[in-house]
Structures are given as C-alpha cells and as structure tokens.
N, C-alpha and C positions, 0 to 999 in steps of 0.2 A: 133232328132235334133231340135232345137227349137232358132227363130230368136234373135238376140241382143237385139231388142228393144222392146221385150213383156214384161222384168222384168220392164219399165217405167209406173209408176201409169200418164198418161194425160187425164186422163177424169175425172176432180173434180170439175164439173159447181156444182152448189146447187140452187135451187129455191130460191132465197131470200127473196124477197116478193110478195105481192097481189094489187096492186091497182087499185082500180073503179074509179077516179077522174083523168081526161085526166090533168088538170091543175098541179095535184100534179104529176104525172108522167113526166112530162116536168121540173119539179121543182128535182126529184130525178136524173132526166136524168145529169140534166146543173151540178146538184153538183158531181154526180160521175165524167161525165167529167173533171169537174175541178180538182180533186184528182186523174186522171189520171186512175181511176179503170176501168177495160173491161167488157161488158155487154151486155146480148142481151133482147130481150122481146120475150116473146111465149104468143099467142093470144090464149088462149084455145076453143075448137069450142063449142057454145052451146048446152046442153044439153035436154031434156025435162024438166030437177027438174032445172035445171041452164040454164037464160035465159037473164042472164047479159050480155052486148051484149060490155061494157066500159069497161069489166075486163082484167086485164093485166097480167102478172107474170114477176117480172123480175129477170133475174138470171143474177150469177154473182160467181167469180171464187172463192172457198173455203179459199186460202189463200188471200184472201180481206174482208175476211165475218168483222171482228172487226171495221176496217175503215170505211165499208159501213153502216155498223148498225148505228154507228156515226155521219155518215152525214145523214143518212133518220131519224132519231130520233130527229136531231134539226131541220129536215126541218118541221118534224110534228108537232115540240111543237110552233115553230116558225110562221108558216100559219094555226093552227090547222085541218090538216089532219088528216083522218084515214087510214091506212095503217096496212095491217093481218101480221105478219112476218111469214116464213112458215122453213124457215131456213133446208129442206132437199134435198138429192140427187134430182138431175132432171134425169128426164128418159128421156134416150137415144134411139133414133128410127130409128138411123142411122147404127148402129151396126148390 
C-alpha cells in the first residue's frame, strides 16, 4: 500500500545559475523579487581546485526557469554582468 501523496512530483528546484559578483547577485535578487519568482542561494563550500570564496548558485523553481532567464539576461546585458547559466536539477541532501 503506498501513500496518496508519493504520485506528487514537489521537488523541481533546478540550479539556475552561477554568480561571483555580490553586486550582480543583489541585482538578480531585487528582479526576481520583483516578478514574484521564489528562490533560494546555496553557498557551495570550497574546494582545493575551487577556492572562489564570492561564488553563489542560485536556484529557482523549474516552472519559472523561462521568466527568470528573462530577467537575469537583461540584467547582464543591462549592468554587463557575467553570470554561468547551469540550468540543471539541484541535488537534494535532505532526502
């Protein structure tokens, strides 16, 4: 016998992207907000080969991915940011 609520797919976060620039992350922050998108950031811990200490990921929920792309695309043409799109699942560690 198997619960009601296992056939629900709820875990569709996606890495969306990569940012080093605290200023431009502030900049994607306030326009997500503003378009109402939900978001979180994962600090990734430093590595030995990776020792970027500014770098961000921020993820964001699969059915937003088109929107958000939208608004971080004119923020970087706009301020000329750079920003990695990574556009895949995020790994889940709470599971």
């Amino acid at each position: 016998m198997q619960p009601l609520y296992t056939a629900l797919k709820v875990n569709n976060e996606i890495e969306f992207c990569e940012v080093e620039n605290l200023d431009c992350k502030r900049e994607i922050e306030r326009g997500l907000l503003e378009n109402r998108i939900s978001y979180y950031i994962r600090w990734p811990k430093p590595s030995f080969f990776n020792r970027r200490k500014d770098c961000c990921i921020i993820c964001i929920n699969d059915s937003s991915r088109d929107t958000a792309e939208m608004i971080v695309r004119s923020i970087c043409e706009h301020h000329g940011y750079d920003v990695k799109f990574l556009m895949k699942r995020s790994p889940n560690h709470y599971l």
